[in-house]
N, C-alpha and C positions, 0 to 999 in steps of 0.2 A: 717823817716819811723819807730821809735822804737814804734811810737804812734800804740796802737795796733787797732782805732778806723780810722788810715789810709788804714788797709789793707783788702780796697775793692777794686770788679772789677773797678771801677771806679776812683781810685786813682792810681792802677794798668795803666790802659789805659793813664790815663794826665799824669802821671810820666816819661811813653813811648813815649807820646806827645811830651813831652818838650826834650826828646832825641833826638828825630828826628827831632823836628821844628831846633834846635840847628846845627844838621848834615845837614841840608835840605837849609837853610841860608848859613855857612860855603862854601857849593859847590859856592860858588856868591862871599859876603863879601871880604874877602881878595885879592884877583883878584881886584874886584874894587875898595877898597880902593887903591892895589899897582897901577891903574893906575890914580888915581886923586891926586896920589902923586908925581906920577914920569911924568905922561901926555904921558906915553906910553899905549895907551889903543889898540894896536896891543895883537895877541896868536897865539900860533902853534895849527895847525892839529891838533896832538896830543894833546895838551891839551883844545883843544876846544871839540873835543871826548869825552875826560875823564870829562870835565866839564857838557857837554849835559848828559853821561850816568847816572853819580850823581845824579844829578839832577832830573832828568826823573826817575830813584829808587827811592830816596827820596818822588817824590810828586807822586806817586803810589801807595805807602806803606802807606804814610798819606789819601789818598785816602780809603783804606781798614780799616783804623785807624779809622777814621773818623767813617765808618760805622756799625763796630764794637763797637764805644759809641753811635752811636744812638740805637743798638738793648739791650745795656746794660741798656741805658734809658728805654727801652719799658718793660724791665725784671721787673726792680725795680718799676714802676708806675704799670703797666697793670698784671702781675703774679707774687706779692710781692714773695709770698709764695715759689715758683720755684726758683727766686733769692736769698730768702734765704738759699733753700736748696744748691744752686751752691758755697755759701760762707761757707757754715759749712762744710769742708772738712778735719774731723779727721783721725788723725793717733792715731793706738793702739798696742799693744802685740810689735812684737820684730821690734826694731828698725834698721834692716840690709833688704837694698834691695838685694834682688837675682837674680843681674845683675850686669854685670861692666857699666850702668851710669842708669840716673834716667832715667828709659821709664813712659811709659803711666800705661802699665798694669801691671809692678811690682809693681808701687805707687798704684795700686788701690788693691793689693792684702794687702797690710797695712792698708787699709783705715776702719774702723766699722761705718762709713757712709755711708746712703744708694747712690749707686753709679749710678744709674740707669739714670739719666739725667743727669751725666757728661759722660755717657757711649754714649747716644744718642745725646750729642752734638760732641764730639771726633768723632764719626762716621758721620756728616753731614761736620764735619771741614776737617775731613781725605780725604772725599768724593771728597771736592771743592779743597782741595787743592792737594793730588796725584790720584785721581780716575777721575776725568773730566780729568786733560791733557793726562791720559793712554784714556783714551775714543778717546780723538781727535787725540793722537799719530793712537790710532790703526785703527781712520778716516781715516787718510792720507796715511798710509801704505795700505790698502784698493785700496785707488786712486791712489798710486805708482803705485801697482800693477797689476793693471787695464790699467795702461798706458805703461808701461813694455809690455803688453799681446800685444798693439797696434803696436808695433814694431816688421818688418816685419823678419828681419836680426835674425839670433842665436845670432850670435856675439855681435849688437847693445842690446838684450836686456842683455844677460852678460856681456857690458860694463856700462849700465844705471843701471844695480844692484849693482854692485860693486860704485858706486860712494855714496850709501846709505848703505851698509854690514857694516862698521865699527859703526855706528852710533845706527844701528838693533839691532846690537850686545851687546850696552852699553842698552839700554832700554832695553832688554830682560832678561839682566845679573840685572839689576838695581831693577827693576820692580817686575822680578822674586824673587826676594831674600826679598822684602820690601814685598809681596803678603803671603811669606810663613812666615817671621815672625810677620806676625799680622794678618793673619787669623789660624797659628797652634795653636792650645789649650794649653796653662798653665798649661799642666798636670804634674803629678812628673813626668814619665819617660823620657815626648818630650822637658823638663824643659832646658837639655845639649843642645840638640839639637839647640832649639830656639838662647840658647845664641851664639851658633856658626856660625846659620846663621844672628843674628845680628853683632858679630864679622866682619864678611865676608861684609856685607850691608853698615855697618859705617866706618871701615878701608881697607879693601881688595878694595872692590868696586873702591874706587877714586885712590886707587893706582894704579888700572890695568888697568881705563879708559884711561888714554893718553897713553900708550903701546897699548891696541887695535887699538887706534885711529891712530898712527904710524906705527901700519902694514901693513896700503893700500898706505903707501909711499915708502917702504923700497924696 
């Protein structure tokens, strides 16, 4: 990759390919190979789980792989001109992000490229990837809800709540903190701020998920 004529979206994508086709194989290979060796082609439970889940990640991801080079094809034929702009993504002035890791929106405040359709693809990528499952979460809690309301008992629907409370809680906590750091503005003063509830988002958050989630057992 030092060839500076490799670094397209598209060698980007096969590069990624061959990672995963590598890790996507791997889940199988080995397993079968130990059993046409040894003629024990029995597996535990447990590693028939572990095998199935692999496996089923892997050809999901290549799945979404897959369709991500066909739109990078459609970039480079059908809108040369936009994929070029998606490739020329310069850095200038001072080379220090102001954040403790690379986000989205500190790199783009380095950027003296015009940023504007990596801005509106970031936002359709942001969208599919954390904005539709908050949509369908906040579907389902909707119909929790609803079905909660159908229970006749006090008791029954504060025991049917409480079996989802801890769960509410980590999306709310999750959701909320990932909402306010990338819709607050990059301005100087909200600048501390931001970084504290990204702090909070990337390390807090997963630390204090399974302590919530252990307090409707204790």
């Amino acid at each position: 990759m030092a060839d500076q004529h490799l670094h397209t979206p598209m060698y980007f994508f096969l590069g990624n390919l061959s990672c995963l086709e590598t890790c996507y194989s791997s889940t199988i290979l080995p397993w079968l190979l130990a059993s046409f060796l040894t003629g024990d082609s029995s597996i535990s439970t447990h590693g028939c789980m572990a095998q199935f889940y692999f496996f089923s990640s892997f050809a999901g991801t290549e799945c979404y792989l897959l369709a991500a080079l066909s739109y990078d094809r459609y970039l480079a034929i059908g809108q040369p001109l936009l994929y070029a702009s998606l490739m020329t993504w310069k850095f200038c002035g001072p080379k220090a992000i102001d954040h403790f890791f690379c986000d989205f929106s500190p790199l783009l405040e380095l950027s003296c490229s015009d940023t504007r359709v990596l801005t509106q693809v970031a936002l359709t990528f942001g969208f599919l990837d954390a904005g539709f499952p908050f949509l369908f979460t906040l579907a389902s809690y909707v119909c929790i809800t609803a079905a909660i309301l159908r229970i006749l008992s006090h008791m029954g629907r504060q025991k049917a709540f409480s079996t989802c409370s801890s769960h509410l809680t980590v999306v709310t906590v999750f959701n909320g903190t990932l909402i306010i750091v990338y819709m607050l503005p990059r301005t100087a003063p909200l600048r501390q701020l931001n970084k504290a509830f990204s702090f909070f988002c990337t390390i807090l958050t997963p630390l204090v998920n399974p302590l919530i989630y252990s307090l409707r057992h204790m």
